[in-house]
C-alpha positions in Angstrom: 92.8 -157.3 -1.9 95.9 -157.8 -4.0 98.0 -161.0 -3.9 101.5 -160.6 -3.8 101.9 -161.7 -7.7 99.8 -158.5 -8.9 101.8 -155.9 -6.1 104.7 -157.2 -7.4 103.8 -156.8 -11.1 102.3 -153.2 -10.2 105.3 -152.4 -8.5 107.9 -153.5 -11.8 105.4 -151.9 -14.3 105.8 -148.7 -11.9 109.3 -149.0 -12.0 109.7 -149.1 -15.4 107.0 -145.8 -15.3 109.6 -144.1 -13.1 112.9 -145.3 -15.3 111.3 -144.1 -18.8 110.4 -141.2 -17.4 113.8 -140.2 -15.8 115.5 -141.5 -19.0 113.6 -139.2 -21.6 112.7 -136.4 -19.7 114.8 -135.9 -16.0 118.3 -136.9 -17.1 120.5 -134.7 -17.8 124.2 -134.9 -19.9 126.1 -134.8 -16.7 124.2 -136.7 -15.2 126.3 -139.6 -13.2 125.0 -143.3 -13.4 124.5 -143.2 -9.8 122.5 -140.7 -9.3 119.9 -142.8 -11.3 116.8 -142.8 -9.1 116.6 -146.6 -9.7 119.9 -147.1 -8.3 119.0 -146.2 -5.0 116.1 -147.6 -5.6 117.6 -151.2 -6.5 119.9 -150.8 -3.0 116.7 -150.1 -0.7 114.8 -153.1 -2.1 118.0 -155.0 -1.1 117.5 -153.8 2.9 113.9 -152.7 2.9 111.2 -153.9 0.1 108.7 -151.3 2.0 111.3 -148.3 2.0 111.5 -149.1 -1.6 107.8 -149.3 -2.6 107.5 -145.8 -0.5 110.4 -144.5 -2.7 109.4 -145.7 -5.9 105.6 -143.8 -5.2 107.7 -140.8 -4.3 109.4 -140.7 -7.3 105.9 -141.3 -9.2 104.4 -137.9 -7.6 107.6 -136.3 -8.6 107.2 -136.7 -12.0 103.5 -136.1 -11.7 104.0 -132.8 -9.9 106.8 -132.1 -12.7 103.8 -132.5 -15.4 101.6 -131.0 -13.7 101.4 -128.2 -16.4 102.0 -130.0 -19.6 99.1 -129.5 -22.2 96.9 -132.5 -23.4 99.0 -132.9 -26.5 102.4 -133.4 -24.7 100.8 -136.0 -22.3 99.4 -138.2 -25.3 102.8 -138.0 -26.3 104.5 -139.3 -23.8 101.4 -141.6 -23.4 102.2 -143.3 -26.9 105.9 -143.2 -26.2 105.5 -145.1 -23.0 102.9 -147.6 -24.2 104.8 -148.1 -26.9 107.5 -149.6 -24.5 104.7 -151.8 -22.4 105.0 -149.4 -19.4 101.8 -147.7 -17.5 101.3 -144.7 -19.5 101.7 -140.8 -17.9 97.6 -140.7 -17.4 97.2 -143.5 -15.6 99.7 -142.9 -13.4 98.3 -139.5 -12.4 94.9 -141.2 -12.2 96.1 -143.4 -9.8 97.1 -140.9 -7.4 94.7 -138.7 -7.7 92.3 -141.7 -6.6 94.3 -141.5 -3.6 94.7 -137.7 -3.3 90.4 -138.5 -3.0 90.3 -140.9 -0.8 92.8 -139.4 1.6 91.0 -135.8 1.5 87.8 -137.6 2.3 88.9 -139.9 5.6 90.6 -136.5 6.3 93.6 -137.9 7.5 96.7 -139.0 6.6 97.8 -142.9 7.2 101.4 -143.2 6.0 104.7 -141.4 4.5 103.1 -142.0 1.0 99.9 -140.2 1.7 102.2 -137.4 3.4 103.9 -137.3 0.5 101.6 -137.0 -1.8 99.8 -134.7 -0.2 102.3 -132.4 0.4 103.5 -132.3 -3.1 100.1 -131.6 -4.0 99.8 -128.5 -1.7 103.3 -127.2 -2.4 102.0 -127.0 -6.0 98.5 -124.9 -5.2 97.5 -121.4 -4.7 97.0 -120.7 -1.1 93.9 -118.7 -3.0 92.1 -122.6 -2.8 91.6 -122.2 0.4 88.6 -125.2 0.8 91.2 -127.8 -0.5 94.7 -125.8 0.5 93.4 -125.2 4.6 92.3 -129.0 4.8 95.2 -130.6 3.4 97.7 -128.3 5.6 95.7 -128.8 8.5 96.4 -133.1 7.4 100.2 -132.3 7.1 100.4 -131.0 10.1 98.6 -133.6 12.0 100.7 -136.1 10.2 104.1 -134.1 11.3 102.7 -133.7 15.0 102.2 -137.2 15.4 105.7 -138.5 13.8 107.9 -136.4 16.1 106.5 -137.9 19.0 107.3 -141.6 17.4 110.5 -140.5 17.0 
């Protein structure tokens, strides 16, 4: 189990993951300072630390799913880049959800908007041509999206 010291370290060194990332490779010229994924970010942890964690894991699987196709040699260079700077490097950062992508495919059901998430922008991004993987993990979402509208 994690104490609160090591969630909340996780939690900065994913933060500064996510800011890197949008710095060097999201951000555009035009790009307003308020539209900075870490200024929303800074105002949820103001009203809801949980919304915020959810967020910031969002924003993770959007910059893995925007990789997704980068070759070996462009991830060990953003690898370097981002050790260089002390912050959790492109690899481990997709290890880490693809972990959970596992262990969410094998209880065979989906627990939180996180997992949704993930999961979703992991099918958006197949072939419907994997149909082992693709029918099981639509079959989740829709479970998932079933049992939120009646909560709501």
């Amino acid at each position: 189990m994690k104490t609160k010291a090591t969630a909340s370290q996780d939690y900065e060194k994913l933060k500064q993951f996510v800011n890197l990332f949008y710095e060097w490779h999201m951000k555009l010229p035009s790009s307003k300072p308020e539209s900075h994924p870490l200024v929303a970010l800074t105002r949820l942890e103001e009203t809801s630390p949980t919304k915020a964690r959810i967020g910031l894991e969002m924003a993770a699987n959007d910059i893995i799913e925007r990789s997704v196709d980068w070759s070996p040699e462009q991830v060990n260079r953003i690898d370097t880049q981002l050790a260089e700077e002390g912050a959790l490097m492109l690899s481990e950062v997709r290890s880490k959800y693809s972990k959970r992508q596992q262990r969410v495919l094998k209880r065979g059901t989906i627990l939180n908007e996180t997992e949704y998430f993930l999961i979703k922008g992991i099918l958006d991004g197949m072939s419907c041509d994997d149909t082992t993987g693709y029918r099981k993990m639509e079959s989740m979402l829709t479970e998932f999206e079933s049992k939120a509208s009646k909560h709501s």
